[in-house]
C-alpha positions in Angstrom: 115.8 91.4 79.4 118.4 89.4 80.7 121.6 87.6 79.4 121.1 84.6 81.6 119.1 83.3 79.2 118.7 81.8 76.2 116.0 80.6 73.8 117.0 77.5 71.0 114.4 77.0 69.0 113.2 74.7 65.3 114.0 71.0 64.6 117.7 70.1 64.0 118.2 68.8 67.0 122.1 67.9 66.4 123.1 71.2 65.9 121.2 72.6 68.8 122.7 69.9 71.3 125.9 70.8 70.5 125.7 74.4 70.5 123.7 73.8 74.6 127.1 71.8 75.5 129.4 74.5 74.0 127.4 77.3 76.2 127.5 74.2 79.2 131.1 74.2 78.8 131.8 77.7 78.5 129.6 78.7 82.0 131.6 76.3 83.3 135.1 77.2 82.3 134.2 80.7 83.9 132.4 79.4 87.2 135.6 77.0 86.9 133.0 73.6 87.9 130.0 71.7 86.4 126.4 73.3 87.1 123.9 71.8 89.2 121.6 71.1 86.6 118.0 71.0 86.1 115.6 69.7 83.4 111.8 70.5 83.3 108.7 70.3 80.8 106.0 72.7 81.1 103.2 70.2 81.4 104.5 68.3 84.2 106.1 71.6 86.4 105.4 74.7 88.8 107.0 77.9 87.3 106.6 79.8 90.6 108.5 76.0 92.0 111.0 77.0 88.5 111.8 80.3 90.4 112.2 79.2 93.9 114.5 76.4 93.3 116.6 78.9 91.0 116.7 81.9 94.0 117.4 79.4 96.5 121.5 78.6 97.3 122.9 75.4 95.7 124.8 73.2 98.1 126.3 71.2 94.8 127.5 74.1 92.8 128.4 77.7 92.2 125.5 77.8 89.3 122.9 76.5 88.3 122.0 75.2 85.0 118.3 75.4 84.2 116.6 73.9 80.5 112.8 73.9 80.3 111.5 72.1 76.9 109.0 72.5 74.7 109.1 76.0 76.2 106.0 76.6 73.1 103.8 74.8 75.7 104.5 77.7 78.2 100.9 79.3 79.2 101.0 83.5 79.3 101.1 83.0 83.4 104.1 81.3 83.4 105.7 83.9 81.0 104.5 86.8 83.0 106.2 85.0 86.4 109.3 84.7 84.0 108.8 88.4 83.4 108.6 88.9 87.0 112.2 87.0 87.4 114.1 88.3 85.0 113.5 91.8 86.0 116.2 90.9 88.9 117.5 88.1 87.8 120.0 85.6 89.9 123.4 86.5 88.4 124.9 82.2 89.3 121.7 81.0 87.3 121.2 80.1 83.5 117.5 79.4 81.9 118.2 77.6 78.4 114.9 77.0 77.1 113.8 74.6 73.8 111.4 74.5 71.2 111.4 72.2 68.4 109.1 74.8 67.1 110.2 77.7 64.8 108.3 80.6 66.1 106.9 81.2 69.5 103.9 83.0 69.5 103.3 83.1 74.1 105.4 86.0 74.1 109.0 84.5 75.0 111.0 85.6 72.6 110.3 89.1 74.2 111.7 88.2 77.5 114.8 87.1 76.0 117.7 88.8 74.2 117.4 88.7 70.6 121.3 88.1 70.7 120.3 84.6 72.5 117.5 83.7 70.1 119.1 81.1 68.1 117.1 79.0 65.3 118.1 75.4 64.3 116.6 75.0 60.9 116.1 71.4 59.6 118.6 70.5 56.4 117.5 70.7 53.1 116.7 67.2 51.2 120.6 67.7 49.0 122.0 68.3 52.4 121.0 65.6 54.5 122.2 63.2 51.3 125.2 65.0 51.3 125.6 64.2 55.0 124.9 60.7 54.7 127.1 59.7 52.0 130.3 61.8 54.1 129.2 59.8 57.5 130.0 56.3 56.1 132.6 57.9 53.2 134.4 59.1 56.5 134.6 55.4 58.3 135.5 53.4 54.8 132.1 52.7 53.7 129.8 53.2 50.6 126.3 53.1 50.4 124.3 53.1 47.2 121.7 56.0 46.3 119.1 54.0 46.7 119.7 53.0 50.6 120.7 56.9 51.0 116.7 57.7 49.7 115.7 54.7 52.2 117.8 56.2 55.5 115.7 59.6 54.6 112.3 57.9 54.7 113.1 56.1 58.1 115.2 58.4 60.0 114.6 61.5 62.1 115.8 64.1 60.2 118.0 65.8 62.2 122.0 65.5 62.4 121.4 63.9 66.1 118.9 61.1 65.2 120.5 60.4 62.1 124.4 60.1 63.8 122.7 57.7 66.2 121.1 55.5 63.6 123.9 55.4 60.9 126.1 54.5 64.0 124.5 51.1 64.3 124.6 50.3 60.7 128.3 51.4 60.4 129.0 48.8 63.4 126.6 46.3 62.1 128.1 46.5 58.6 131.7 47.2 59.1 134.9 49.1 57.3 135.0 48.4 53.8 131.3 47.1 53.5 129.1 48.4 50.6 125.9 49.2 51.9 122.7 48.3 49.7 118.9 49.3 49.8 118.2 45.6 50.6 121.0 45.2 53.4 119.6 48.4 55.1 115.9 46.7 54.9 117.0 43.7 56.6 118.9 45.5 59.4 115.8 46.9 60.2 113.4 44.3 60.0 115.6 41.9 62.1 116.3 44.4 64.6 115.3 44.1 67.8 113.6 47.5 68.4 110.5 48.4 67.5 110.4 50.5 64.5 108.8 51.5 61.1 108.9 47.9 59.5 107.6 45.9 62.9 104.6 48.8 62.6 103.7 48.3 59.3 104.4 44.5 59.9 101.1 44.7 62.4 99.6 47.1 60.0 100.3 44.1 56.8 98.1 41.4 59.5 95.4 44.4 60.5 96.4 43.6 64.1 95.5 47.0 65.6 96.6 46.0 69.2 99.3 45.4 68.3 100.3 48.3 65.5 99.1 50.7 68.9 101.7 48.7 71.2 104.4 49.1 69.0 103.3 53.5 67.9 102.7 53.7 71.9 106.5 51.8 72.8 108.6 53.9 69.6 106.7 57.5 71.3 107.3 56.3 74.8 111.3 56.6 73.5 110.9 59.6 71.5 107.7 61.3 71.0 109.0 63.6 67.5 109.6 60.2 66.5 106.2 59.6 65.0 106.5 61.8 62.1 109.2 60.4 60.5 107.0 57.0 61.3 104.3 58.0 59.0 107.5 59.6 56.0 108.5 55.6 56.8 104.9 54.1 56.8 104.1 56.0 53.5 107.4 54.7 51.7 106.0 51.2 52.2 102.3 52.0 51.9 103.4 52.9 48.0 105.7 49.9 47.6 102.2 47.9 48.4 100.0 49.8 45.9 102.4 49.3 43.1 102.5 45.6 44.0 98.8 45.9 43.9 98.5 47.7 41.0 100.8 45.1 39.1 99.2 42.3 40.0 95.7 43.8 38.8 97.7 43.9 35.1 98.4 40.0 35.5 102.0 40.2 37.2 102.7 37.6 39.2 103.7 38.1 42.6 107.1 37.3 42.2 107.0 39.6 39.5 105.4 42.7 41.2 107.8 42.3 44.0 110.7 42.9 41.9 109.1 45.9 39.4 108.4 47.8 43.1 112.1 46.7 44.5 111.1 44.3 46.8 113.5 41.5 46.9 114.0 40.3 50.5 112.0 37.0 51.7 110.9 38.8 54.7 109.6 41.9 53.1 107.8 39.5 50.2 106.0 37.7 53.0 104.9 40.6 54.8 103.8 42.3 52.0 101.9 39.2 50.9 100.1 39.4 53.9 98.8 42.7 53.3 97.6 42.2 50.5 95.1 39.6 52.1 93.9 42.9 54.6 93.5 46.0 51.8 92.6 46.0 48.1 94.1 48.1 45.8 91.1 50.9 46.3 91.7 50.4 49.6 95.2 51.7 49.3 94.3 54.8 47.4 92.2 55.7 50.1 95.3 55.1 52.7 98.0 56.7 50.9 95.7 60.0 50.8 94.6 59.0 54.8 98.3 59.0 55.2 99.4 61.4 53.8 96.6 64.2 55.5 98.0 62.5 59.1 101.4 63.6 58.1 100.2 66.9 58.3 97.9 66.5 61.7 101.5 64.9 63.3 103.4 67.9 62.4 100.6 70.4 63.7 99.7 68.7 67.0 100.8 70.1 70.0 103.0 67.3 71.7 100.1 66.3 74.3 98.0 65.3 71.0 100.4 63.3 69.1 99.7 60.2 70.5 95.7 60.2 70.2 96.3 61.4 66.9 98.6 58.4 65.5 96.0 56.1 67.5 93.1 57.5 65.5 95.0 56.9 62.3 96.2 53.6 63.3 92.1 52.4 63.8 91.0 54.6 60.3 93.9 53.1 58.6 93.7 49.0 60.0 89.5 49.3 60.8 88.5 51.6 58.0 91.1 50.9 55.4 91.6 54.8 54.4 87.4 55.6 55.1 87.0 58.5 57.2 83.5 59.4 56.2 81.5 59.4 60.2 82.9 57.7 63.1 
């Protein structure tokens, strides 16, 4: 047990990068300088290579600063080396490690104090609304309940990812502007990044190639990124079955689009498309497809995401919702 380090664990990622600057700046404030600072992930380092860099003398600083991530992927070897190290510990080094993960079950959280165990639980559904609506309330802005509920389907939803996003809008949009459901659809389908509505845009033309480009480009960025793809994905995959499911009663198009909410050109046309690729059965199937991969996202170890969202990607686009034998 050792107080040189510190375990910051679960998904609100906001609150748990601020608290690792506030323990940054307070290290440094008593070792009176910036660490020399090191960032590893436990698929792609040594631990005995962890321990030699940390026992060796720094020629940059007077500490060092170590954060190893996803510390759930550690393997029991690495843990009993840790072991090992913190029984004498280096009194000028610091080992922060992170798990988006809740509960650890590879035995760190006996290695480290229980005083710097710290959990960053993931807002509740009235909270993150309540945080949205002060974020643009607090630069001049309003924005309608119904583009609050859209922000929660598309965005990471963590303080961090959700600051980053509702920054563009609030620069895109402006003091004073009033921010609807339909505005915040078109910010994101003429953006230039790839996101949630250029996926299920390739998704809408069955293009497979090209919905695994964009999945494989969005994960490149941020691999946690993918669940909140598929909350996203889902949100639009229902819009399309209503449209569907109108249209089957004799609605025209037109019509459908604007029972299910869908007034932009751009949307209209893409979900035009899609209904030339999946038949309302079709979408049943997918909504339930979808909805069981929401689960597998959440579940997979981080190595797995990405096979995972490609296998749903080809069951969803090659398949439409089947599963049935491969």
């Amino acid at each position: 047990m050792t107080d040189t380090s510190w375990l910051l664990s679960g998904p609100e990622a906001g609150e748990k990068t601020i608290f690792l600057k506030q323990l940054k700046n307070k290290l440094s404030e008593q070792f009176g300088e910036e660490p020399e600072e090191h960032r590893f992930y436990p698929f792609d380092s040594d631990m005995q290579e962890i321990i030699s860099l940390i026992k060796n003398g720094s020629l940059f600083s007077a500490w060092k600063l170590i954060i190893i991530g996803q510390a759930d992927l550690l393997k029991k070897t690495e843990i009993d080396i840790l072991k090992e190290y913190f029984a004498s510990p280096s009194k000028d080094a610091f080992i922060i490690f992170i798990s988006d993960e809740t509960s650890l079950k590879n035995g760190l959280t006996k290695i480290v104090p229980k005083k710097n165990q710290k959990v960053f639980w993931e807002m509740f559904e009235g909270q993150k609304k309540g945080w949205l609506s002060g974020f643009f309330r607090n630069r001049k802005m309003e924005i309608e309940p119904e583009a609050i509920e859209l922000l929660l389907n598309l965005i990471e939803n963590n303080t961090s990812d959700m600051k980053k996003e509702c920054e563009k809008l609030a620069v895109f949009f402006g003091e004073g502007a009033h921010v609807t459901k339909s505005q915040i659809e078109n910010f994101f389908y003429h953006g230039k990044e790839e996101n949630v509505f250029s996926l299920f845009s390739r998704i809408a033309e069955a293009d497979l190639g090209g919905a695994a480009d964009i999945i494989q480009k969005i994960m490149l960025g941020n691999e946690t990124n993918t669940v909140q793809l598929i909350g996203g994905l889902l949100w639009q995959l229902r819009n399309l079955q209503g449209i569907a499911a109108e249209l089957s009663r004799g609605e025209s198009f037109q019509s459908a689009c604007y029972k299910n909410n869908i007034r932009g050109k751009k949307a209209q046309a893409i979900y035009s498309e899609a209904l030339k690729h999946y038949s309302e059965d079709n979408l049943r199937d997918i909504i339930s497809l979808t909805a069981d991969y929401d689960i597998k996202l959440r579940t997979a170890r981080q190595e797995q995401k990405e096979i995972t969202a490609q296998m749903y990607l080809y069951l969803l686009i090659e398949r439409k919702g089947a599963r049935g034998n491969l």
